[in-house]
mmCIF file of the N, C-alpha and C atoms, coordinates in Angstrom:
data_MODEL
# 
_entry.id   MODEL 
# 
loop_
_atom_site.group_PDB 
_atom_site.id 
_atom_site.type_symbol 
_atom_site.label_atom_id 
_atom_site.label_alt_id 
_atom_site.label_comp_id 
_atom_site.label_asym_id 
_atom_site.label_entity_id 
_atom_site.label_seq_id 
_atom_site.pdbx_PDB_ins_code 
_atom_site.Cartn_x 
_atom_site.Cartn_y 
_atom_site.Cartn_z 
_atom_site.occupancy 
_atom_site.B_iso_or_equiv 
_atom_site.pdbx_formal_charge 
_atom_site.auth_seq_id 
_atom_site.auth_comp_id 
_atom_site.auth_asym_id 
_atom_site.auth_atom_id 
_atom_site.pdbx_PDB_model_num 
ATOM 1   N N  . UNK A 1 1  ? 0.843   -1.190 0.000  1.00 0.00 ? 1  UNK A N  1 
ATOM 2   C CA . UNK A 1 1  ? 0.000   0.000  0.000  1.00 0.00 ? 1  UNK A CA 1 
ATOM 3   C C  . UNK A 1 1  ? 0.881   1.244  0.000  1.00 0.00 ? 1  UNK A C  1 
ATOM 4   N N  . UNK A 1 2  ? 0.315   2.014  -0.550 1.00 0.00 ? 2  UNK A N  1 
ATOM 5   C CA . UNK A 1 2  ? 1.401   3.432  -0.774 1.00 0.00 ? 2  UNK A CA 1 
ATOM 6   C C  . UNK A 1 2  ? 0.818   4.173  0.542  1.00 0.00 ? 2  UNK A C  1 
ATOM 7   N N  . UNK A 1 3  ? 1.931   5.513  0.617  1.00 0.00 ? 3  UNK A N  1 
ATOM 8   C CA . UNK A 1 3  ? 1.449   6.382  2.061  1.00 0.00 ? 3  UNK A CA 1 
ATOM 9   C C  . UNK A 1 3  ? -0.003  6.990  1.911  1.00 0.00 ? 3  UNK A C  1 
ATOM 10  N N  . UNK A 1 4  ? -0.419  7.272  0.128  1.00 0.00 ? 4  UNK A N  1 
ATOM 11  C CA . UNK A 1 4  ? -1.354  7.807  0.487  1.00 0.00 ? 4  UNK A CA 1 
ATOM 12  C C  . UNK A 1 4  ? -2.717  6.901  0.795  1.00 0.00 ? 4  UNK A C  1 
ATOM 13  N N  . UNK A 1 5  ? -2.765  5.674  0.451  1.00 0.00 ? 5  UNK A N  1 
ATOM 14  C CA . UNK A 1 5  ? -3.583  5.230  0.784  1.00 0.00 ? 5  UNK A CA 1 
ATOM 15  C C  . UNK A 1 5  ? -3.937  4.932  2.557  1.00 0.00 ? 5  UNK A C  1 
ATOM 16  N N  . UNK A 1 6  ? -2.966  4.463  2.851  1.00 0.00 ? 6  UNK A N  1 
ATOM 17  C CA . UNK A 1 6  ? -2.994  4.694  4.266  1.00 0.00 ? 6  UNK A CA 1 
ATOM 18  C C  . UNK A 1 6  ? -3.156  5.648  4.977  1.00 0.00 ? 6  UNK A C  1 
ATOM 19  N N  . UNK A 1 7  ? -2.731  6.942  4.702  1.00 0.00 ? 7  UNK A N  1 
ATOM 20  C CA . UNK A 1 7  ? -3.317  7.951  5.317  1.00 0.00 ? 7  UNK A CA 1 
ATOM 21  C C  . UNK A 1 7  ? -5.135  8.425  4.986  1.00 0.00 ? 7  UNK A C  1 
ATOM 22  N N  . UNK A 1 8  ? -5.238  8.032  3.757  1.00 0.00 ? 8  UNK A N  1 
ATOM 23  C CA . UNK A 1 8  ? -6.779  7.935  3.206  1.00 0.00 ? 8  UNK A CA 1 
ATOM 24  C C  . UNK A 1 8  ? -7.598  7.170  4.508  1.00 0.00 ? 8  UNK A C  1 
ATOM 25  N N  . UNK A 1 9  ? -6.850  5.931  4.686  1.00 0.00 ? 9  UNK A N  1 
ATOM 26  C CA . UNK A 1 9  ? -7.601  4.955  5.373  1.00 0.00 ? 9  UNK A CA 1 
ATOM 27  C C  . UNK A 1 9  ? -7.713  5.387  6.566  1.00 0.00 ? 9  UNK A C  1 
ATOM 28  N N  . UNK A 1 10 ? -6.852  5.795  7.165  1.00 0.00 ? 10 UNK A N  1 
ATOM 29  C CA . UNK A 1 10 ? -6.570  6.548  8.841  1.00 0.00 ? 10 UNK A CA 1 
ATOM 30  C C  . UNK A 1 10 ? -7.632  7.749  8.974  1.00 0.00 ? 10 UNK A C  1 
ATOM 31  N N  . UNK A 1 11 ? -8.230  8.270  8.245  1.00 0.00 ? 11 UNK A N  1 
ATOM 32  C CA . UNK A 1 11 ? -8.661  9.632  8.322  1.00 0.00 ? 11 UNK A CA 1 
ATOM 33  C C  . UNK A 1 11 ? -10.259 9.215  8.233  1.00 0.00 ? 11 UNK A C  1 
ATOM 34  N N  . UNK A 1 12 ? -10.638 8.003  7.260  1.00 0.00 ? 12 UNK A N  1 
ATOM 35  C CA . UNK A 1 12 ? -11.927 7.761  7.162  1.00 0.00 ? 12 UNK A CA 1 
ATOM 36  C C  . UNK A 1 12 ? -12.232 7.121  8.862  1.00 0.00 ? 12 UNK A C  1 
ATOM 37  N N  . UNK A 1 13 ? -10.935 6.460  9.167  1.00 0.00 ? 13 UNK A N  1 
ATOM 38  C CA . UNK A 1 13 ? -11.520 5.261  10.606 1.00 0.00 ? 13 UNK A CA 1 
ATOM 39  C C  . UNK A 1 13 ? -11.698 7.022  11.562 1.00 0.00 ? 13 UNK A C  1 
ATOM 40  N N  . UNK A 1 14 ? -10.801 8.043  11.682 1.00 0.00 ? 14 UNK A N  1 
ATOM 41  C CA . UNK A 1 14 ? -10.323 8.567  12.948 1.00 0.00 ? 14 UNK A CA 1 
ATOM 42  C C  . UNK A 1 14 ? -11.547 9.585  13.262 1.00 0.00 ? 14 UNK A C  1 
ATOM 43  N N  . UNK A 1 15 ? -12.246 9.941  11.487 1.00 0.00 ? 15 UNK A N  1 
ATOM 44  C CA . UNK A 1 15 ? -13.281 10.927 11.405 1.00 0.00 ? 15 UNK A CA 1 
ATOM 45  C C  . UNK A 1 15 ? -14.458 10.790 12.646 1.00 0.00 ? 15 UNK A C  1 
ATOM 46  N N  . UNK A 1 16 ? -15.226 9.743  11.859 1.00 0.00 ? 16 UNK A N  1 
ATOM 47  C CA . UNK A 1 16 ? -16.231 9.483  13.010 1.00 0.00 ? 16 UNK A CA 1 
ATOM 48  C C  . UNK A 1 16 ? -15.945 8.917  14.611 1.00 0.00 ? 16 UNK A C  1 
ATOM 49  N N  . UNK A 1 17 ? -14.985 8.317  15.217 1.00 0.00 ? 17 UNK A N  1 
ATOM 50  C CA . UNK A 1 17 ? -14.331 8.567  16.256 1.00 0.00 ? 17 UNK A CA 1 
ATOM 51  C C  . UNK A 1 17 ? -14.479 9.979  16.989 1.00 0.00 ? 17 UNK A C  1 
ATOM 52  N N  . UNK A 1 18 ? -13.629 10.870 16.414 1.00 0.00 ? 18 UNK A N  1 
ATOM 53  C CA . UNK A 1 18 ? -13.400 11.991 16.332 1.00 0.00 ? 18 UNK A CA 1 
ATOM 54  C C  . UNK A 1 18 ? -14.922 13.187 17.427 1.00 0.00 ? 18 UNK A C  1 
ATOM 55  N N  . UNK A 1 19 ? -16.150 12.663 16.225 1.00 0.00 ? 19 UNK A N  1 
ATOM 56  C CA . UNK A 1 19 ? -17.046 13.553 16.364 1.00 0.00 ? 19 UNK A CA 1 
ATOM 57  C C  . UNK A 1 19 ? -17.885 12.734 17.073 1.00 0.00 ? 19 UNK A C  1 
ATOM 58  N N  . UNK A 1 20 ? -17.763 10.961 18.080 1.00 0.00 ? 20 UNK A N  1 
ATOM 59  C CA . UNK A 1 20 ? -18.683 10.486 18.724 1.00 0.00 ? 20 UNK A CA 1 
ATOM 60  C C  . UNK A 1 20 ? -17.897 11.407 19.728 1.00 0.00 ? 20 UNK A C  1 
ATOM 61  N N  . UNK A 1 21 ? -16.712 11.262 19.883 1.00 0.00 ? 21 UNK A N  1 
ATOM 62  C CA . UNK A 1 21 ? -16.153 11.975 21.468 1.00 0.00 ? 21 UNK A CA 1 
ATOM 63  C C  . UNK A 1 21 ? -16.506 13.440 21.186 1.00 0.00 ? 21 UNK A C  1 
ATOM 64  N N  . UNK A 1 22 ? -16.439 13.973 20.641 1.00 0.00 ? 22 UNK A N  1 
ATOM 65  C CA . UNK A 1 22 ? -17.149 15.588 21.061 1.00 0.00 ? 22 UNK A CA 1 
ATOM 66  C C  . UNK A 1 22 ? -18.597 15.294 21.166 1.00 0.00 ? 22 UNK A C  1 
ATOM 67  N N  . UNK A 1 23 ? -19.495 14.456 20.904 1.00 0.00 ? 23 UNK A N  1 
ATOM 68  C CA . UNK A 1 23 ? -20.775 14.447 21.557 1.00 0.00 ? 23 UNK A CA 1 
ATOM 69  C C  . UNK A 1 23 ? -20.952 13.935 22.977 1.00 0.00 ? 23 UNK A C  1 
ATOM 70  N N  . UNK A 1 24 ? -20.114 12.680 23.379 1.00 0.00 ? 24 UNK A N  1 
ATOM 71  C CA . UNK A 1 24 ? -20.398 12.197 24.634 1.00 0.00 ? 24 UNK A CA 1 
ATOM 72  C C  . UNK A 1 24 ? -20.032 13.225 25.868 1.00 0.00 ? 24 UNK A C  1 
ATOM 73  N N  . UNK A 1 25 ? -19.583 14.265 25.807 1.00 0.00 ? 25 UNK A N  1 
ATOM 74  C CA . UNK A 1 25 ? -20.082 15.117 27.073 1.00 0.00 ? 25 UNK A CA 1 
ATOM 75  C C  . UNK A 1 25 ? -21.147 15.634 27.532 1.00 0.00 ? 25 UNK A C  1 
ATOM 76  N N  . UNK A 1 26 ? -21.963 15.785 26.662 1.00 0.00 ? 26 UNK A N  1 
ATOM 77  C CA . UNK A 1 26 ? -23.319 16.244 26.738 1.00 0.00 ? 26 UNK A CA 1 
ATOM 78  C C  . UNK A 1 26 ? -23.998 15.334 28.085 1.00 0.00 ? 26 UNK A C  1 
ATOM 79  N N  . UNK A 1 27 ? -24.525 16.074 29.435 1.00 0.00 ? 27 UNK A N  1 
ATOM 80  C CA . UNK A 1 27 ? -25.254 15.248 30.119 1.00 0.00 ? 27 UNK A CA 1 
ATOM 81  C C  . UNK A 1 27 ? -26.753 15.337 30.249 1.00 0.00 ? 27 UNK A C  1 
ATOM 82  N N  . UNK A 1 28 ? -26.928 16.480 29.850 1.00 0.00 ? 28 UNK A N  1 
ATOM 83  C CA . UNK A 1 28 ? -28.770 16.743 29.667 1.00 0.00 ? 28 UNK A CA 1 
ATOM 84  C C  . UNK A 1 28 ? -28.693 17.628 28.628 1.00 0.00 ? 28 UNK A C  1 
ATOM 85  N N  . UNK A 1 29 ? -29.850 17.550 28.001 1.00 0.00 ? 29 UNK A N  1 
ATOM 86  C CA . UNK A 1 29 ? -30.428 18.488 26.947 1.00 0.00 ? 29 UNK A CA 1 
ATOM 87  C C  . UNK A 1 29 ? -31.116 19.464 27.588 1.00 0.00 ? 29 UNK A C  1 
ATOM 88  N N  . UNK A 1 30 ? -31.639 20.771 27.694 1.00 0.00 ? 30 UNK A N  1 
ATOM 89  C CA . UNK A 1 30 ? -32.053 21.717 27.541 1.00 0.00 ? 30 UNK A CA 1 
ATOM 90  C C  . UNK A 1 30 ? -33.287 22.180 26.807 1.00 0.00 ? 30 UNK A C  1 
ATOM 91  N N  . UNK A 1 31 ? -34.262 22.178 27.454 1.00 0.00 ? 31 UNK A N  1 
ATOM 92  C CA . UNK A 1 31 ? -35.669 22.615 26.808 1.00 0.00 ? 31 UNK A CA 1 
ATOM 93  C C  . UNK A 1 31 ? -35.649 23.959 26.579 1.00 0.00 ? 31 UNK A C  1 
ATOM 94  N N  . UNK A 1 32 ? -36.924 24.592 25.597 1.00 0.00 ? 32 UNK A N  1 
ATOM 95  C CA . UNK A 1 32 ? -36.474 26.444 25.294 1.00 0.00 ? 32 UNK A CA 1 
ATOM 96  C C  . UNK A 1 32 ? -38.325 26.218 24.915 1.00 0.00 ? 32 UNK A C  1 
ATOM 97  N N  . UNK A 1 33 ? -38.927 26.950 25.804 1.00 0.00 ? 33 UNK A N  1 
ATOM 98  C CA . UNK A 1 33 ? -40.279 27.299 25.209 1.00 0.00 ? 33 UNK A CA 1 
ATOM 99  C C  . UNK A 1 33 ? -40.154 28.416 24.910 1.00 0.00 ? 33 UNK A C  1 
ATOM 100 N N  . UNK A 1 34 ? -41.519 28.672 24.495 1.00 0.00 ? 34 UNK A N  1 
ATOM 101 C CA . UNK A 1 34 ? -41.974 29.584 23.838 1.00 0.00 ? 34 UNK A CA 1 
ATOM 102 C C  . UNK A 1 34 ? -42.303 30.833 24.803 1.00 0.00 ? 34 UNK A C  1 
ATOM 103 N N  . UNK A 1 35 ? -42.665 31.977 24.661 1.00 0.00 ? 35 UNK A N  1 
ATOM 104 C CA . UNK A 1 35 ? -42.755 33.282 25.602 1.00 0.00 ? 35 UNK A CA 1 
ATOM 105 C C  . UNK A 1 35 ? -44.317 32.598 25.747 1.00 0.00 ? 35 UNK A C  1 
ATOM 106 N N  . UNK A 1 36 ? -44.735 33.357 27.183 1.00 0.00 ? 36 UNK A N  1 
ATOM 107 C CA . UNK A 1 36 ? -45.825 32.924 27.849 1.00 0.00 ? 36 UNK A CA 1 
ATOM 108 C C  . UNK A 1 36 ? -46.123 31.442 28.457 1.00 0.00 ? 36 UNK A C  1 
ATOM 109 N N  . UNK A 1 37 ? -45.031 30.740 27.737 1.00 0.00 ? 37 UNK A N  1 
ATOM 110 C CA . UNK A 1 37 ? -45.165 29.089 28.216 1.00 0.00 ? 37 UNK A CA 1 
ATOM 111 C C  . UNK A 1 37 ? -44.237 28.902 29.177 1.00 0.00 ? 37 UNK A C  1 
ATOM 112 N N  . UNK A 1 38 ? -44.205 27.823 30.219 1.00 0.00 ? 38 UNK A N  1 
ATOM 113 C CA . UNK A 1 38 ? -43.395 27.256 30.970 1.00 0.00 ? 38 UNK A CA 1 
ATOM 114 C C  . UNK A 1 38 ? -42.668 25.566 30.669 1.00 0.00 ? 38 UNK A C  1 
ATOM 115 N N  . UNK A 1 39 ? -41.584 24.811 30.919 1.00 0.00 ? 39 UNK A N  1 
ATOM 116 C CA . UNK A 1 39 ? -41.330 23.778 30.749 1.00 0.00 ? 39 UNK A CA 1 
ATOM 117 C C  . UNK A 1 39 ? -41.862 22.901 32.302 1.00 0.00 ? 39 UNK A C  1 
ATOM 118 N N  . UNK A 1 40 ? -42.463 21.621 31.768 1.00 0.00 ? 40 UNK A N  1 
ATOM 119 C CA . UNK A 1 40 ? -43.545 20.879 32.674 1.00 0.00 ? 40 UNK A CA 1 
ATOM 120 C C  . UNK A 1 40 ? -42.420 19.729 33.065 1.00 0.00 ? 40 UNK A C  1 
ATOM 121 N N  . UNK A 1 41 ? -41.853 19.544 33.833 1.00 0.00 ? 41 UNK A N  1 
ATOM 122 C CA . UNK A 1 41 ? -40.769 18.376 34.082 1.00 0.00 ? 41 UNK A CA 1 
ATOM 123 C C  . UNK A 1 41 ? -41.827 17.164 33.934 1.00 0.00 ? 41 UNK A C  1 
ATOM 124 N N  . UNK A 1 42 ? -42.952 17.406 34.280 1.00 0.00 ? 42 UNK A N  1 
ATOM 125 C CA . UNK A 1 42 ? -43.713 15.886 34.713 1.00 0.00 ? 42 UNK A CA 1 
ATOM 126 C C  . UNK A 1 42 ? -44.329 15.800 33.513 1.00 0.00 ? 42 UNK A C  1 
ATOM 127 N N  . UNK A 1 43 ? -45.111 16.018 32.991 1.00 0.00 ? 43 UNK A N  1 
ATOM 128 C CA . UNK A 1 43 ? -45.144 16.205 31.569 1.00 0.00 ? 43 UNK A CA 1 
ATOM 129 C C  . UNK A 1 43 ? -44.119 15.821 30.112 1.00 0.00 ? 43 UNK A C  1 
ATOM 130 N N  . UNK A 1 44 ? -42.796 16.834 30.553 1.00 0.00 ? 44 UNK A N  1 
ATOM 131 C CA . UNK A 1 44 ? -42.084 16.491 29.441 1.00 0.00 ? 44 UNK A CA 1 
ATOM 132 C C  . UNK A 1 44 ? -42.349 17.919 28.190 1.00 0.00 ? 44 UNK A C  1 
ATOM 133 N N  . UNK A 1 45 ? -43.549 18.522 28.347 1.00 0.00 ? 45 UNK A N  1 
ATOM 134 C CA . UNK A 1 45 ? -43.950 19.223 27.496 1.00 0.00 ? 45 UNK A CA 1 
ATOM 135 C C  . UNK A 1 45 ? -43.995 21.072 27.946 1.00 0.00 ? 45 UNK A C  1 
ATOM 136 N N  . UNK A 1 46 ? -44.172 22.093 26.932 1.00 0.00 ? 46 UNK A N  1 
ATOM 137 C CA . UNK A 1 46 ? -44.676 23.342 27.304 1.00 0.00 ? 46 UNK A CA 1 
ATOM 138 C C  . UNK A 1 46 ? -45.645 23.657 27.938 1.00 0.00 ? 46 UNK A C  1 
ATOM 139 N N  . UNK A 1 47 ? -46.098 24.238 28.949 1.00 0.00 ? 47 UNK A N  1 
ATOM 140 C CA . UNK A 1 47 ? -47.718 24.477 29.379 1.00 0.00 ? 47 UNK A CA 1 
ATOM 141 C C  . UNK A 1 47 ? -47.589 26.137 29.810 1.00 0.00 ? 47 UNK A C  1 
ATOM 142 N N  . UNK A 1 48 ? -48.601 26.453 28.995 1.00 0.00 ? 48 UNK A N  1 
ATOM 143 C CA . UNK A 1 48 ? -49.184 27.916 29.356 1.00 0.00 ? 48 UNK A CA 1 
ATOM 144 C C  . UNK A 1 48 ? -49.269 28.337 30.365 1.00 0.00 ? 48 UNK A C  1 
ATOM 145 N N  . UNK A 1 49 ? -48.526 29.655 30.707 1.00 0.00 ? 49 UNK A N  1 
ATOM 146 C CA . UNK A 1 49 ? -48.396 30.075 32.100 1.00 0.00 ? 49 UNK A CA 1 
ATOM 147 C C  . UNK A 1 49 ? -50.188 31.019 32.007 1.00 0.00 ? 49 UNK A C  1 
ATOM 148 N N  . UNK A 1 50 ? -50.538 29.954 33.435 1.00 0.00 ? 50 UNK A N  1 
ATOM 149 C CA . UNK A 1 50 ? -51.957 31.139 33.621 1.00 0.00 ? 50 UNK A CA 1 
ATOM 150 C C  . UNK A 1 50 ? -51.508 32.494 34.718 1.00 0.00 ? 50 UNK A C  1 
ATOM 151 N N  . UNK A 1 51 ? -52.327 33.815 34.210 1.00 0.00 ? 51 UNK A N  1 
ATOM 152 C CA . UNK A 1 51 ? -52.154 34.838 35.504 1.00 0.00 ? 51 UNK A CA 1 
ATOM 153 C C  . UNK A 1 51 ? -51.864 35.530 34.797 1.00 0.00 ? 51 UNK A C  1 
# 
């Protein structure tokens, strides 16, 4: 095999590697409603702030 193929090959394995470890820090996601709404933990969903 020549260098460039091997470096071809190294770059396809290292890519996706690469970008699972910059996702696995993530420990919770983050909800974003809408103005006038609140986030419902028990629910899971938006609910309209009354008042």
């Amino acid at each position: 095999m020549t260098i460039k193929t091997l470096l071809t090959a190294a770059a396809l394995v290292a890519a996706p590697l690469v970008a699972w470890a910059e996702c696995g820090s993530h420990s919770e996601a983050k909800m974003t409603c809408a103005a006038g709404s609140e986030y419902d933990s028990t629910s899971g969903t938006c609910k309209a702030v009354s008042g």
